[in-house]
N, C-alpha and C positions, 0 to 999 in steps of 0.2 A: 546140377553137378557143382559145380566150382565158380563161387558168384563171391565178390565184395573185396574185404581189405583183409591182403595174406601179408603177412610180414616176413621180409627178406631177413629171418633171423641172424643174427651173430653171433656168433660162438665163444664163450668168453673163455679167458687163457691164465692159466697162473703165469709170474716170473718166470717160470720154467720153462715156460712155452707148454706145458702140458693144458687140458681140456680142465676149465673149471667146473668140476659138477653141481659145486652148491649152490654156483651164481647162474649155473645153466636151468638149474630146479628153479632156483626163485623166480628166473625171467619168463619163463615159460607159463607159470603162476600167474605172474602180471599181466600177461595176455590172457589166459584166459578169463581173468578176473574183470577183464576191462575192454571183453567185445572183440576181439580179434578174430576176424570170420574163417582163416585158417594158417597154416603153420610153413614155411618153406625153409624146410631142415638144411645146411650144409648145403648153399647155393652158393653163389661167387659170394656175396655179402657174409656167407659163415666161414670165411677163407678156406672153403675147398680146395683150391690150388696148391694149398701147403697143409694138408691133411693126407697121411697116407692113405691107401685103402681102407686095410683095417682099421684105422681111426675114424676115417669117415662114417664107415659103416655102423661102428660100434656109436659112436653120437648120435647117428638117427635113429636108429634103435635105439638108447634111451629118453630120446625126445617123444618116440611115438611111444613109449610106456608112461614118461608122464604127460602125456594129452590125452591118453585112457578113452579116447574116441569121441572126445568134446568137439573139439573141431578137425577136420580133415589135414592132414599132414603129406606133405609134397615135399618129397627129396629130391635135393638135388643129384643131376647121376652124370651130369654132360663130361665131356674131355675131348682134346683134339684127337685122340686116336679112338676109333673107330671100337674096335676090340675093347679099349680099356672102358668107353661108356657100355658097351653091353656087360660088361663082367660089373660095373659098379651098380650096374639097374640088374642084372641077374642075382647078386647076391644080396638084393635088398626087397627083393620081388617078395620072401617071405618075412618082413620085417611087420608088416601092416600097415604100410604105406599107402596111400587112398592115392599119389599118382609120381610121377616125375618130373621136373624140371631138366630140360638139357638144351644147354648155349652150342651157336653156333659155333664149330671150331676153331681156337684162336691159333695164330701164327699162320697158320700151312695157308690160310687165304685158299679154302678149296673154290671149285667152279659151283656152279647154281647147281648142276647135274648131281658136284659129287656132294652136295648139302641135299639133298633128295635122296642119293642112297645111302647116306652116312644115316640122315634121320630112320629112312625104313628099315634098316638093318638094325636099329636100336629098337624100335616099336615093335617088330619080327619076334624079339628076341623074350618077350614078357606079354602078360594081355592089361598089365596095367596101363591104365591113361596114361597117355606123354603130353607134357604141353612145352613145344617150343620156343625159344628165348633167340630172340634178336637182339645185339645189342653191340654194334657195330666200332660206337667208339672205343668199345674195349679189345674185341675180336679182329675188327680191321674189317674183314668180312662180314656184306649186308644182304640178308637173306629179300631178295624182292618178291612183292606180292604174288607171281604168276607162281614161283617155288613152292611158295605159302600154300596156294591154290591145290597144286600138286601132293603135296605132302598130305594132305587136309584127306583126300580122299583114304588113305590109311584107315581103317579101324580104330586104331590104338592112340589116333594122332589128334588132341581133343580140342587144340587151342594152342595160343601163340603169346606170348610174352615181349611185347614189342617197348623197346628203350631207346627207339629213334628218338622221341620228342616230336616224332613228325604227324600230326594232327589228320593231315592228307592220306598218308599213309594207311592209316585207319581205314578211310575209306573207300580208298583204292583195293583193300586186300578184302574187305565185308563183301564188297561187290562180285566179287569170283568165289567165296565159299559158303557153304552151306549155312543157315539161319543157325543153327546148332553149335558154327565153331565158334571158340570161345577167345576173347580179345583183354587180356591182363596189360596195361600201363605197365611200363617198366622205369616208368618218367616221372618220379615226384612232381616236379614243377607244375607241369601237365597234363598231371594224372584228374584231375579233376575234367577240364575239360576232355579229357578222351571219354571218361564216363558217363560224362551229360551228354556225348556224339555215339554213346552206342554201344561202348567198352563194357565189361561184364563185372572187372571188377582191379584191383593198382595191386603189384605184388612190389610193397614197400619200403625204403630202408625208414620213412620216417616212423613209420608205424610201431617201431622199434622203442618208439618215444613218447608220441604219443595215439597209442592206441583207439584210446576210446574217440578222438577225434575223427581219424581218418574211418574207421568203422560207421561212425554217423555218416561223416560225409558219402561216403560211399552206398549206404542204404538209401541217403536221399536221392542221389541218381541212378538207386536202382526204382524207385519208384515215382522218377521223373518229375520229381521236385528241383529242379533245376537252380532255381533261385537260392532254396534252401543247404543245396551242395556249394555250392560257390561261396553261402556268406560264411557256412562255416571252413570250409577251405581257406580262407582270410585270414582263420586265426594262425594258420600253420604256414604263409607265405613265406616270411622269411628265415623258421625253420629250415622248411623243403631247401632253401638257399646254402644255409649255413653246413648242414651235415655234408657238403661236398666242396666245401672248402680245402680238404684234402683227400685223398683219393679213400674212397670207401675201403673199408669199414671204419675208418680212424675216428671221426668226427662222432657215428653213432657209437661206439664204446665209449667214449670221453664221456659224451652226453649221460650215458645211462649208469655209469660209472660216478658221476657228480649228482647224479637222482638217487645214488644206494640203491641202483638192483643190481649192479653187476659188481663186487669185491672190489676191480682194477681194470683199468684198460688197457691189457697190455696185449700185442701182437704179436700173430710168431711173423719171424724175417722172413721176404727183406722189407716187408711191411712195421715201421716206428710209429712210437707217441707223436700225437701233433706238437708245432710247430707252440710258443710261448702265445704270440699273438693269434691264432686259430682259437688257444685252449678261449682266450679272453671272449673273443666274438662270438662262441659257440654259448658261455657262459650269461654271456648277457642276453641274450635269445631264449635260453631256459628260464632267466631271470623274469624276465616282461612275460613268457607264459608261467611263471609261478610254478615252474618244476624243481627249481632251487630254490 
């Protein structure tokens, strides 16, 4: 199913704050051009947040027209309310979507119970794959393995997206589900070592950058080359660092923005351009990998 290095797309913006399509054609290009094992349309990283429905909709629907079935395509469809992530995964169900991505709900801090029928009621609702996204420090709410466990039994429920950074974790949660579920890093820094411990595959914001890196390295721990993931991991350490120097997405549009694939890097609010000294440190980082 769903193995290697997915890249937490970003969605690039004119001034307007409108969807840029020429720079969303080219970037999508670059990935497939350069190994990106598959696509994650309009996730938190493509600022879903401040996308309306129909905007959202209408992007991953252009996305999965140009990926034309290269590599598998995962939209994002999560939300705190219950209703609004079924209607986002209902109206995308016939897009060609190969599966969904849906975060724990943020603010309401539900209980374990109601993160179990939030998620089955979403999985219920389509028979496309879902893969679950933990990712606490943004939500507040931390989805614990025994939930994990629970939810796993679903049909529809294929795998989990974990952004703790917590290595432990990993395999605390492997241990109660099926050999089958599927275990996505959600942790650049990290993501390596989750992979060499058993992870399937990093759903990226660096990958955004560099592709063909993180696709290698992630092939070599899917074929337990251990040594071989890690030295090339090396090359991207203090990338993984630098692109959250300010709250994601900021850093990878800057970045890809100063590479000429994406026009401009600009955000819709209340998400701004970084910071003078971010732009510098991101810039010299590109510099030493020869991206600029």
């Amino acid at each position: 199913m769903f193995k290697g290095s997915y890249v937490a797309l970003v969605t690039p913006m004119l001034a307007d704050g409108t969807v840029d399509v020429t720079s969303l054609k080219r970037l999508v290009e670059f990935h497939i051009n350069n190994g990106t094992h598959g696509i994650v349309a309009v996730g938190t990283t493509g600022e879903s947040a401040t996308l309306p429905f129909q905007e959202h909709i209408d992007v991953v629907k252009l996305i999965v027209k140009l990926v034309d079935k290269k590599v598998p395509v995962i939209a994002g469809s999560g939300a705190n309310s219950t209703s609004e992530a079924i209607f986002l995964s209902e109206q995308m169900a016939g897009l060609g979507v190969d599966g969904y991505l849906s975060v724990v709900p943020y603010y309401n801090k539900p209980q374990q119970a109601g993160m179990v029928a939030h998620f089955n009621a979403i999985a219920d609702a389509t028979d496309i794959p879902l893969i679950l996204y933990n990712v606490p420090g943004r939500t507040v709410a931390d989805m614990m393995p025994e939930t994990v466990a629970e939810l796993s039994k679903h049909k529809n429920i294929v795998g989990i997206k974990d952004a703790t950074g917590d290595l432990l974790r990993l395999e605390e949660t492997k241990d109660l589900v099926s050999d089958d579920f599927l275990f996505f890093s959600g942790d650049d820094e990290t993501g390596c070592n989750f992979m060499c411990r058993g992870g399937d595959g990093i759903i990226s914001v660096t990958a955004n950058v560099t592709p063909k890196i993180m696709s290698d390295m992630c092939e070599a721990a899917l074929r337990g080359d251990v040594e071989a993931s890690q030295q090339i991991n090396k090359q991207v350490i203090e990338l993984h660092r630098a692109l959250f120097i300010e709250p994601n997405p900021v850093m990878p549009k800057w970045a890809l923005y100063k590479m000429g694939i994406i026009e401009n890097a600009f955000l819709r609010l209340p998400m701004v351009l970084p910071e003078l000294s971010s732009k510098k440190a991101i810039e010299e980082t590109l510099s030493a990998l020869n991206l600029i």
